[in-house]
TITIMAR-974771 format. One line per 2 residues: number of its first residue (from 1); for each residue x, y, z of C-alpha. Coordinates in pm, 1 decimal, decimal comma. Layout:
! TITIMAR-974771
NUM	X/Y/Z ~ ...
//
This chain:
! TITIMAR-974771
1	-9219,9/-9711,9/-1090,3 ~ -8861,5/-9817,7/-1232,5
3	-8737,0/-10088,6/-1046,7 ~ -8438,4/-9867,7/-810,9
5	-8072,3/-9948,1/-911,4 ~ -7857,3/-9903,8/-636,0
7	-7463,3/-9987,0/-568,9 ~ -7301,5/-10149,0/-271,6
9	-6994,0/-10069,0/-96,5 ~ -6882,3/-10162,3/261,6
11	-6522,8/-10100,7/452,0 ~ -6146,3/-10216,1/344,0
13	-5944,1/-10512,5/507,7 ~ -5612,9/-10425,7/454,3
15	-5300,6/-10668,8/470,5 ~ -5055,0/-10640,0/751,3
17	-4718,6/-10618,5/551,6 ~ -4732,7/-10389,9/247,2
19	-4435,3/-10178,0/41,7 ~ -4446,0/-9951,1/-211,3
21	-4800,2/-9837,6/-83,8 ~ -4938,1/-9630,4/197,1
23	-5254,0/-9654,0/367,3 ~ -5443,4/-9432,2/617,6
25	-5509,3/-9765,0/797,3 ~ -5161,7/-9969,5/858,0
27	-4844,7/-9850,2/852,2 ~ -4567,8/-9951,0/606,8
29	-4425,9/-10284,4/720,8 ~ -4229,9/-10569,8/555,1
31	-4218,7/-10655,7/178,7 ~ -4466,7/-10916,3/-15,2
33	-4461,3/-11014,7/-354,8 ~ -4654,2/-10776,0/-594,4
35	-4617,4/-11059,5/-813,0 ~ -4821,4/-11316,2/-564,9
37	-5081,9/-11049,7/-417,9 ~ -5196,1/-10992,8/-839,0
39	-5228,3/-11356,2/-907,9 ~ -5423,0/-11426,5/-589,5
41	-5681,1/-11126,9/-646,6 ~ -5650,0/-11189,3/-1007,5
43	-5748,9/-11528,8/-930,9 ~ -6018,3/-11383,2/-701,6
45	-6203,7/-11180,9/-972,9 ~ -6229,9/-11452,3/-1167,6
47	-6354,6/-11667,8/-915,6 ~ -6638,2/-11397,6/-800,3
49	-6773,5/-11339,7/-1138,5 ~ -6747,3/-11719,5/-1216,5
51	-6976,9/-11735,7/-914,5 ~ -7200,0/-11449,6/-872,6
53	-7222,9/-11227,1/-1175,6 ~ -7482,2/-11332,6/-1466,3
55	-7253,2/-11268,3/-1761,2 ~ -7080,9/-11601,2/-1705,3
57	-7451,4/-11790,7/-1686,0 ~ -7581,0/-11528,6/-1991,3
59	-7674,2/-11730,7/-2315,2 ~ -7724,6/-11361,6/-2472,2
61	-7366,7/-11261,2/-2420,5 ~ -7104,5/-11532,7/-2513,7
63	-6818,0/-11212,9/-2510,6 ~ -6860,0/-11239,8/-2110,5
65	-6739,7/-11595,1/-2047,7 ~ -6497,3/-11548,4/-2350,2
67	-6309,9/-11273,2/-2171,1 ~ -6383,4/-11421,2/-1844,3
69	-6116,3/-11701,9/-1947,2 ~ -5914,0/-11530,3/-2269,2
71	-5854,4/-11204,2/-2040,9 ~ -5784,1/-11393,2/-1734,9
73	-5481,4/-11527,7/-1935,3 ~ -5377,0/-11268,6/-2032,9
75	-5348,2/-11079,7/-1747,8 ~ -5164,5/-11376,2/-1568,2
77	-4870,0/-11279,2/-1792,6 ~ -4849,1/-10964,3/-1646,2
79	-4910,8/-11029,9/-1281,7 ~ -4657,4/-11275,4/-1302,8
81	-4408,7/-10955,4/-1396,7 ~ -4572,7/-10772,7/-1113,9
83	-4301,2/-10580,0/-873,1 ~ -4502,6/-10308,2/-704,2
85	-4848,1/-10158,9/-596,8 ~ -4908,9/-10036,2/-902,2
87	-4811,8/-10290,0/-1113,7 ~ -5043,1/-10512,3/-916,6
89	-5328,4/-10254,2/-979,5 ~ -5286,3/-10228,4/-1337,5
91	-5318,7/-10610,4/-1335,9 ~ -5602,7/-10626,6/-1174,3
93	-5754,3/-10292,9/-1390,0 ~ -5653,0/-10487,1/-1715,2
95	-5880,4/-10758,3/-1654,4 ~ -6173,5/-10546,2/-1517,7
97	-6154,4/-10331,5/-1833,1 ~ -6188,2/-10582,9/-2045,8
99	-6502,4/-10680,7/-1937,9 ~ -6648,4/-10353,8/-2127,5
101	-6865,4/-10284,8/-1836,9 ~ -6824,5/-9993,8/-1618,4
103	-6989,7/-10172,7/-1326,8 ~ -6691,7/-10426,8/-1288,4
105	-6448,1/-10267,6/-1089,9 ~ -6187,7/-10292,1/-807,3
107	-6133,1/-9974,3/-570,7 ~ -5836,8/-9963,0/-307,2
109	-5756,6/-9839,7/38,6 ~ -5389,5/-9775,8/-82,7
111	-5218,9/-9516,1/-298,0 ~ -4838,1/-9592,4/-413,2
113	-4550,5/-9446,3/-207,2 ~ -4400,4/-9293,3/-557,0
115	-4612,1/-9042,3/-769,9 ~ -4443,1/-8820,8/-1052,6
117	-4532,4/-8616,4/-1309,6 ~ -4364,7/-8400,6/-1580,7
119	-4510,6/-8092,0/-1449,9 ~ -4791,7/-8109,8/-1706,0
121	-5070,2/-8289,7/-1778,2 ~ -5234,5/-8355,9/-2148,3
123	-5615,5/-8343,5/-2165,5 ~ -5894,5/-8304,3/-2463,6
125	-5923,6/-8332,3/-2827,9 ~ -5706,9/-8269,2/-2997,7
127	-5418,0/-8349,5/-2706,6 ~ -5327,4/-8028,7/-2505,6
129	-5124,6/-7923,4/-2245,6 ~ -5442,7/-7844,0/-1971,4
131	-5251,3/-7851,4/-1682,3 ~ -4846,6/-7716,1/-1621,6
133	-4671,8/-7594,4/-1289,3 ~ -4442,5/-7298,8/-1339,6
135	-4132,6/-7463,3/-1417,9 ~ -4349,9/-7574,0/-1783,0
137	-4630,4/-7297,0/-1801,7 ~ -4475,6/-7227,6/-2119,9
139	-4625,9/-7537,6/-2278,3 ~ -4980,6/-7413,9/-2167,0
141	-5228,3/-7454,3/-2475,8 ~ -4950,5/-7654,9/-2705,3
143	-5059,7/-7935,1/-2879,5 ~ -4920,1/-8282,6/-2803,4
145	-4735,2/-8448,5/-3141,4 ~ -4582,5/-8746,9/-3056,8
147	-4397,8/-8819,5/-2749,9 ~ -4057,6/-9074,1/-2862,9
149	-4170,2/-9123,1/-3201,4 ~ -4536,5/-9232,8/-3078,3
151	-4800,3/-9043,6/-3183,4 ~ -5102,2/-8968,8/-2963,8
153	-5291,4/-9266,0/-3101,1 ~ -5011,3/-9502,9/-3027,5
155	-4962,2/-9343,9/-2667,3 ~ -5283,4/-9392,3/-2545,7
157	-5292,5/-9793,4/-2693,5 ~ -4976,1/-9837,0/-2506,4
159	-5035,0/-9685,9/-2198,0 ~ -5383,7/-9600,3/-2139,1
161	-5659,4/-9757,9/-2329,2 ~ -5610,6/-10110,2/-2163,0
163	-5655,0/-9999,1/-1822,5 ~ -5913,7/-9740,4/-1848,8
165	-6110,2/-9750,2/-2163,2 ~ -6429,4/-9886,5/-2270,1
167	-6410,9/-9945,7/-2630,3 ~ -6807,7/-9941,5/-2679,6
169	-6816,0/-9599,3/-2598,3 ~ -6563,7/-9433,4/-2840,1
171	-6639,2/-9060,9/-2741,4 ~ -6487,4/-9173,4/-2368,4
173	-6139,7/-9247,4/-2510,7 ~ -5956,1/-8908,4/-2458,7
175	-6106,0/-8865,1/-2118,0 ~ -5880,0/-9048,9/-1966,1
177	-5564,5/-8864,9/-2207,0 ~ -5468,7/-8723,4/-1811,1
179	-5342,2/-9054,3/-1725,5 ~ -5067,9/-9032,6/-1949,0
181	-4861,0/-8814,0/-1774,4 ~ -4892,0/-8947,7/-1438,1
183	-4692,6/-9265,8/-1362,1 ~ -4671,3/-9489,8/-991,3
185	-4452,3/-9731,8/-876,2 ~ -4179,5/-9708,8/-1151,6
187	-3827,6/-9629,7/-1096,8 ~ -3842,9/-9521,6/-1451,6
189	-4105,3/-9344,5/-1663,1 ~ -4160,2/-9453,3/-2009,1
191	-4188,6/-9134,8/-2152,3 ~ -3848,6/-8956,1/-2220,2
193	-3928,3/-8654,9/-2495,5 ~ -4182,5/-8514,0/-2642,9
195	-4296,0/-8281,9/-2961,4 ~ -4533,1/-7985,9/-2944,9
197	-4693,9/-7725,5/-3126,3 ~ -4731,2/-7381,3/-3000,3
199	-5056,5/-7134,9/-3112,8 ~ -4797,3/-7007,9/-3357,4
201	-4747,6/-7366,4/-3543,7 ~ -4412,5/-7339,3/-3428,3
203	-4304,1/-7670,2/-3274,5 ~ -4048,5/-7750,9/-2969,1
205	-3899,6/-8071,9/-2848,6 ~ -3950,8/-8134,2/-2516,4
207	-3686,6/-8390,8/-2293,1 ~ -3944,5/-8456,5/-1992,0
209	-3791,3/-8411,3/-1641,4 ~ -3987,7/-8650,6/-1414,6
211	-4021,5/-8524,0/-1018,9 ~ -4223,4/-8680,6/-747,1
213	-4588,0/-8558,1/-729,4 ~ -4775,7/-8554,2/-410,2
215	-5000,5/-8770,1/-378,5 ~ -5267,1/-8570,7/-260,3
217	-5293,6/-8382,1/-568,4 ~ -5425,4/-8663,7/-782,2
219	-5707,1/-8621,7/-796,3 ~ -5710,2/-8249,4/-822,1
221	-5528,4/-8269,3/-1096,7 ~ -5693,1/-8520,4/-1292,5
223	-5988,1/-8315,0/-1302,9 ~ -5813,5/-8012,6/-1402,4
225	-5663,7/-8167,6/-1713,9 ~ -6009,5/-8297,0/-1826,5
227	-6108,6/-7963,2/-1735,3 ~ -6423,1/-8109,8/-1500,9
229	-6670,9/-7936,3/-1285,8 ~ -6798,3/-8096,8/-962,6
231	-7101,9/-7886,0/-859,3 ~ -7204,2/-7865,3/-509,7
233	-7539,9/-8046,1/-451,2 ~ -7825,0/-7771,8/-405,8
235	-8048,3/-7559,3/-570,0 ~ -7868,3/-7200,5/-629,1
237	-7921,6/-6896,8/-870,3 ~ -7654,8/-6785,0/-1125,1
239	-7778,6/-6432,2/-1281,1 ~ -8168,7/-6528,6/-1401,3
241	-8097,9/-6905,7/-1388,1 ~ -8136,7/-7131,2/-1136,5
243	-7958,0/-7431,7/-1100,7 ~ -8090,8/-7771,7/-988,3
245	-7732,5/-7928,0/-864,3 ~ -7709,0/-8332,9/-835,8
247	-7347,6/-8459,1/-865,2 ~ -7433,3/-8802,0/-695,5
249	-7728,1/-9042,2/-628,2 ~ -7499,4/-9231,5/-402,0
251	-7681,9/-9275,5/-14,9 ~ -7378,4/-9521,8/108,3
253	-7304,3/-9351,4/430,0 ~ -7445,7/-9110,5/691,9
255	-7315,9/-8785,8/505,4 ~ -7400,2/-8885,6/192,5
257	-7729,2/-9003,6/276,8 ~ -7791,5/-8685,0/446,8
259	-7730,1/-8460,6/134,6 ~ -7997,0/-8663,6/3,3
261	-8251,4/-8576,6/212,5 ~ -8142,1/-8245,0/240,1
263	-8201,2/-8206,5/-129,6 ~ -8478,4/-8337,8/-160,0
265	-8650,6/-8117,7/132,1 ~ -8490,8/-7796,9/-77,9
267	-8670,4/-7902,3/-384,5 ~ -9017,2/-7927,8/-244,5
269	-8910,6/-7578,4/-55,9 ~ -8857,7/-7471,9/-372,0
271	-9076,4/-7607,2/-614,2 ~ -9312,0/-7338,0/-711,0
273	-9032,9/-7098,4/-769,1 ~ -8841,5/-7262,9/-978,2
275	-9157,3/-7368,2/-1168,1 ~ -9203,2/-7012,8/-1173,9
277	-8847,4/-6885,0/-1280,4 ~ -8749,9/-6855,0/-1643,5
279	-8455,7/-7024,1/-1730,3 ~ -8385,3/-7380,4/-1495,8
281	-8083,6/-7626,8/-1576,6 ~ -8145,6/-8041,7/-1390,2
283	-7742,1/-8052,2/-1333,3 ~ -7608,2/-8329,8/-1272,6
285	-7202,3/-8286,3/-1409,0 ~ -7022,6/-8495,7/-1250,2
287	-7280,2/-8766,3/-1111,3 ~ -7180,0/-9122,9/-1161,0
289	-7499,2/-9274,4/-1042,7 ~ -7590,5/-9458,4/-668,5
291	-7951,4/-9531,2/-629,4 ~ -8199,1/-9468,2/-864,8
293	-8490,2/-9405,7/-598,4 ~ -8363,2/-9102,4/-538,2
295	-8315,4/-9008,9/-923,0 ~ -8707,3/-9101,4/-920,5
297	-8864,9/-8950,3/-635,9 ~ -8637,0/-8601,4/-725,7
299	-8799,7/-8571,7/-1091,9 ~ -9144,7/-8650,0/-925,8
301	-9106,3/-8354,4/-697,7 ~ -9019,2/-8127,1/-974,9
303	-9247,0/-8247,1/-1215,4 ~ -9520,5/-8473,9/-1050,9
305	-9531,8/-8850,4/-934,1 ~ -9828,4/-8886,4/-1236,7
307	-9577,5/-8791,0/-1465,5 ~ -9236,2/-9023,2/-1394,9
309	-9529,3/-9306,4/-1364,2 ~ -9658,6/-9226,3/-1632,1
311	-9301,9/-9229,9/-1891,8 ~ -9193,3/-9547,8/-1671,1
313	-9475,2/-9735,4/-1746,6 ~ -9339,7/-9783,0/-2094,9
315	-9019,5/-9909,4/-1976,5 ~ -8953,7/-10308,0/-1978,9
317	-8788,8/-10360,9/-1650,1 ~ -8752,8/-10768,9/-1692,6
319	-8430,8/-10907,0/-1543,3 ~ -8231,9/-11165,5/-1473,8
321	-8138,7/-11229,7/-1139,0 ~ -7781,7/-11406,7/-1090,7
323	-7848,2/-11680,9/-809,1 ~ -7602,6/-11681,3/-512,8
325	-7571,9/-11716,4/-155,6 ~ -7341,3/-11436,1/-160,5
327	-7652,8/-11208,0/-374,5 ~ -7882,3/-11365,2/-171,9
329	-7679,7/-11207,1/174,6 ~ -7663,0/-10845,6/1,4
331	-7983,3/-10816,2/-134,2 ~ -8099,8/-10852,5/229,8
333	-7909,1/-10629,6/392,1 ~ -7954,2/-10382,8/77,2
335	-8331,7/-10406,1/191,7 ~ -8316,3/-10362,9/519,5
337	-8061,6/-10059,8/440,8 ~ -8310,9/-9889,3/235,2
339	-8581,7/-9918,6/476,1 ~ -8328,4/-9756,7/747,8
341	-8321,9/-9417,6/467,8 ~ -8700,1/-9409,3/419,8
343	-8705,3/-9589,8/94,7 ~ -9000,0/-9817,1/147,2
345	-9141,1/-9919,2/-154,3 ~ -8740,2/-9994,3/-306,2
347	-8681,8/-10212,8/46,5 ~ -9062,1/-10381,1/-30,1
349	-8919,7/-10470,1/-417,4 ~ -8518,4/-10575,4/-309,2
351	-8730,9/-10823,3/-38,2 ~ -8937,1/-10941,9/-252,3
353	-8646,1/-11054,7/-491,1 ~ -8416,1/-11154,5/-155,3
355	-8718,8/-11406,7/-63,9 ~ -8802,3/-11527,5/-473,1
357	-8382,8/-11604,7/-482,2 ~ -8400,5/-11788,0/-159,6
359	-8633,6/-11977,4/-300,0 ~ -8411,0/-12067,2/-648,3
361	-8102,0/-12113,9/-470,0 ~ -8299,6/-12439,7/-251,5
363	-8387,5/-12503,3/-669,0 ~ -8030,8/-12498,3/-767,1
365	-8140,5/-12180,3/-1042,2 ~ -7875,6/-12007,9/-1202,4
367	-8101,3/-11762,1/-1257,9 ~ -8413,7/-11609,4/-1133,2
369	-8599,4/-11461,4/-1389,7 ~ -8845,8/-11144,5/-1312,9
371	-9102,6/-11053,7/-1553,9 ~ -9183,5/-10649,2/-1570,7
373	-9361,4/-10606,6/-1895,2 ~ -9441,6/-10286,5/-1977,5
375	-9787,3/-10138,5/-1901,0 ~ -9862,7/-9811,0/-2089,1
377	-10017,7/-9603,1/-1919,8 ~ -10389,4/-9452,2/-2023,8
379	-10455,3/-9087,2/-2158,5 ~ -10131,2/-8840,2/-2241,8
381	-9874,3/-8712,4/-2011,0 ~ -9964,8/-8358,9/-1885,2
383	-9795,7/-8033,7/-1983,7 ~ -9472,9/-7912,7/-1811,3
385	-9506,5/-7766,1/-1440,1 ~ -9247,6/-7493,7/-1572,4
387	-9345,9/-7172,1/-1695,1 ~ -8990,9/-7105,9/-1844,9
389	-8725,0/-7290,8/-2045,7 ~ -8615,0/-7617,0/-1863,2
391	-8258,5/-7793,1/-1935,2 ~ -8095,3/-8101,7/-1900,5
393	-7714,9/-8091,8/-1891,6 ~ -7500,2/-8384,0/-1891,1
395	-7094,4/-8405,2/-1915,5 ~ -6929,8/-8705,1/-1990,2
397	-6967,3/-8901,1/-1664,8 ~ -7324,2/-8917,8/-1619,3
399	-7345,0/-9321,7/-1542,3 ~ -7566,3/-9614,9/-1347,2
401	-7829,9/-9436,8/-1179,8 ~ -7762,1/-9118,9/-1360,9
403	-7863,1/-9272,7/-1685,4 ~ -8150,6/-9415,5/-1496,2
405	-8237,0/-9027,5/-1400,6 ~ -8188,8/-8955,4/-1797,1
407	-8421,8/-9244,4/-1896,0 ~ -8699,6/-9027,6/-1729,0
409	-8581,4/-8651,5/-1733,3 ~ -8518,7/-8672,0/-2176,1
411	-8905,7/-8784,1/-2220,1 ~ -9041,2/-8545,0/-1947,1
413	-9244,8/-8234,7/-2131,1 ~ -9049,3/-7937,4/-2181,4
415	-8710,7/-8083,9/-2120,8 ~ -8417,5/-7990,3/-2320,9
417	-8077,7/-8211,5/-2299,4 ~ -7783,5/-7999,5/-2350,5
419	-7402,5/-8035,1/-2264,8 ~ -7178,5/-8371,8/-2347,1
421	-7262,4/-8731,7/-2476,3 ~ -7352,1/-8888,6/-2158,8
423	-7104,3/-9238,9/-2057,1 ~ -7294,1/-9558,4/-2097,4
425	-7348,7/-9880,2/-1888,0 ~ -7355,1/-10284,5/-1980,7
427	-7669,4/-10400,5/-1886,2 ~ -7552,2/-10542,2/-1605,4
429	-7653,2/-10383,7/-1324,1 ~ -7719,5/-10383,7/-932,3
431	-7413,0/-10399,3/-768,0 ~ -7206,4/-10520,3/-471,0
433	-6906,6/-10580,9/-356,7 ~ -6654,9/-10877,8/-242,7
435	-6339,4/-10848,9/-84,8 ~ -6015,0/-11024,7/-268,9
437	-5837,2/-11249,6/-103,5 ~ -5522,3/-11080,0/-29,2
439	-5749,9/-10776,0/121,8 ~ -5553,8/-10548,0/-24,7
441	-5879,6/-10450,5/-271,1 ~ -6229,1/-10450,3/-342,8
443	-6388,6/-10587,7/-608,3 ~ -6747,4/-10443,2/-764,3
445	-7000,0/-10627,0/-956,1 ~ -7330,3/-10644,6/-1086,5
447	-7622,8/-10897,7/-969,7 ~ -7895,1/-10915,9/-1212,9
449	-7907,4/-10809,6/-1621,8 ~ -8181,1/-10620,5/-1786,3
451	-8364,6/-10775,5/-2058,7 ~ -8523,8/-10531,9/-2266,2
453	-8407,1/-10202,6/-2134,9 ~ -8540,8/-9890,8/-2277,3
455	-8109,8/-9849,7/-2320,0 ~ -7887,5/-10102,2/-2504,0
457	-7575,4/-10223,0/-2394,2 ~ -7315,2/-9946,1/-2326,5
459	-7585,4/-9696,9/-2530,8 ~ -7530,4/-9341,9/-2397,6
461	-7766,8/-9000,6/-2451,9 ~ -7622,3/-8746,9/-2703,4
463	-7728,1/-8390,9/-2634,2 ~ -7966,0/-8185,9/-2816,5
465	-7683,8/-7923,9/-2817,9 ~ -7356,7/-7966,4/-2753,0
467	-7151,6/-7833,8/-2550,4 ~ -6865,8/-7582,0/-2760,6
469	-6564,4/-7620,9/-2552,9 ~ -6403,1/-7508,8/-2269,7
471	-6448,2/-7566,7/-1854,4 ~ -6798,3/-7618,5/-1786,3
473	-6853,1/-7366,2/-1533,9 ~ -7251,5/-7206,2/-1411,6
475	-7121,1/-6875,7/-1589,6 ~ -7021,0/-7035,7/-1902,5
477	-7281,8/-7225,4/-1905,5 ~ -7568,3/-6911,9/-1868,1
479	-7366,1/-6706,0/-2153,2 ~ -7415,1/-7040,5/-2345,1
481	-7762,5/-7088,3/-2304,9 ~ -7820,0/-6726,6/-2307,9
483	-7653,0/-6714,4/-2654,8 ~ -7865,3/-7012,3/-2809,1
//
């Protein structure tokens, strides 16, 4: 069994006074300083991680404690600049980006008061217009230039890559082109004009009109420009295909835990038809991870327990443990969690670590070390359950636990990966989280750091076919595989 992964989240505690932000919680009351709120929860991430995360204590990567102090620095300059909401979160995303490790992160309970747009949004690559309201649907397909002078390369440095990209994981970088276009907290947009070129390689400058932007539509939005699917979770048939849906391993709440189960009572229901049906596609677009029991025990219904054991058992699960009283208190209640959602054997193996760091803290480790060698299992792994053609498809945000659930589906017999590169995670892992000190934010982190996993750091899975193009939706995605 692979030891579970699993991520942490609990509830927001929100400050009393707050301007140029909203929150369903507490009203709009008087102004603070922007500037004083970054540097305290600036202050504050440094402080956690300093404390509780094992890249600081991690002999194997010096670049951690390096940008634990160089990038700390450096983001001081700008909070100190900081003069609204989302200044204050682009501080704080600065920092967290830098890290290179997409399990350091700080979420909010607040959205800025001021959202605009230029009634398009730029997505892909090469840079298009994926997303226009009426008043630009003429720019629908054109090809971003250069928007005052700066080409698409310099846009992105400027305003995008610091906040949101990874640089280990280079195919990731235009994912986030979307962000470009939308801009909080500003009473003026950096972006005045902009060049593009139409189907016909004839080419228009654009002066961008900025309007407000409900806030709402975010979100919406974003995933329209990248041109993203979100599945619903559940087994359904799409002409002779069936589809095994899984956008999210994540159990952190009643409903979500709930889809869980329900899921995994529909695949049992039914198992021997789809092991019967002729085309099947393991979906999981759109899954950024949770806990990896789940990932486990779902492959084991649809292949066989023998079978995950057997692949697993050729995984080296050693780890580091960072010692804490603050990991110490979540691996607990992580434990006693699990056992709440049935997850026995994942509570039995989070205790067992809860009561081994107990133990090290009283011994003043900064690190407790557990050794999971890995023990090959005997004889071959049997043939495929599946009479037909099984795939595995994967878009670009397939993370945590849903690399976990690639580490096992790839080597299972039969199995075909098709769709995008997948993202990729540091080998930090384990997370929970810690509220900053202004309570304004949350921050994310990992508590323990694999070893000799069967991934390197920030490695991601490339497809055995790629995806051509397009929105990933079920039909285009049976014409695809029908046309293979």
């Amino acid at each position: 069994m692979k030891t579970p992964n699993f991520l942490v989240l609990a509830g927001f505690f929100l400050l009393p006074a707050l301007s140029n932000a909203t929150s369903n919680n507490t009203p709009k009351s008087t102004a603070i300083s922007w500037s004083q709120a970054a540097l305290a929860d600036l202050q504050g991430v440094r402080d956690t991680l300093e404390a509780n995360h094992p890249g600081p204590v991690d002999v194997q990567n010096p670049g951690f404690k390096l940008w634990l102090k160089q990038g700390f620095e450096k983001a001081r300059t700008r909070a100190r600049n900081a003069q609204s909401f989302e200044d204050y979160r682009r501080v704080l995303q600065f920092y967290t980006n830098g890290f290179r490790d997409g399990h350091i992160s700080v979420s909010y309970d607040l959205e800025s008061t001021s959202l605009r747009w230029p009634q398009f949004l730029v997505g892909g690559n090469p840079a298009r217009v994926t997303v226009a309201d009426d008043s630009q649907r003429a720019l629908k397909d054109a090809q971003l230039l250069d928007c005052d002078g700066k080409n698409v390369d310099q846009l992105l440095q400027e305003f995008v890559d610091p906040y949101y990209w990874n640089r280990d994981i280079p195919h990731q970088r235009h994912m986030h082109l979307p962000q470009l276009m939308l801009w909080a907290g500003r009473a003026q947009a950096p972006i005045t004009s902009c060049r593009f070129e139409s189907a016909d390689k004839s080419v228009r400058n654009v002066s961008l009109k900025w309007t407000n932007l409900d806030t709402s539509r975010r979100g919406e939005l974003l995933k329209q420009a990248a041109g993203d699917v979100l599945p619903e979770m559940g087994i359904r048939r799409v002409q002779d295909t069936w589809f095994v849906s899984i956008p999210s391993f994540d159990d952190s709440g009643a409903a979500a835990l709930a889809r869980l189960q329900s899921m995994v009572a529909a695949l049992k229901a039914h198992r021997e038809e789809l092991h019967k049906a002729p085309l099947v596609v393991i979906d999981v677009r759109g899954n950024h991870g949770g806990n990896s029991s789940w990932a486990e025990q779902m492959l084991a219904i649809l292949f066989s327990q023998e079978a995950v054991d057997h692949i697993g058992s050729y995984f080296d699960e050693t780890t580091d443990w960072r010692v804490s009283a603050g990991n110490l208190q979540a691996l607990q209640k992580e434990a006693a969690r699990m056992r709440a959602a049935g997850l026995t054997e994942a509570a039995q193996y989070r205790q067992a670590v809860a009561d081994d760091m107990k133990t090290a803290l009283h011994n003043k480790q900064l690190l407790l070390h557990t050794a999971f060698p890995p023990t090959p299992a005997n004889g071959t792994l049997a043939a495929s359950p599946f009479l037909g053609k099984v795939y595995f498809l994967t878009d670009q945000h397939c993370f945590s636990a849903c690399l976990d659930f690639a580490d096992l589906a790839r080597r299972l017999p039969g199995v075909k990966h098709i769709g995008l590169p997948t993202a990729a995670d540091a080998v930090y892992i384990d997370n929970t989280g810690s509220m900053l000190p202004t309570g304004i934010a949350r921050l994310s982190y990992s508590l323990k750091v694999y070893r000799k996993r069967v991934r390197g750091n920030n490695e991601w899975y490339d497809p055995s076919l790629r995806w051509p193009g397009g929105v990933m939706s079920d039909d285009a995605i049976v014409n695809w595989i029908h046309g293979m």
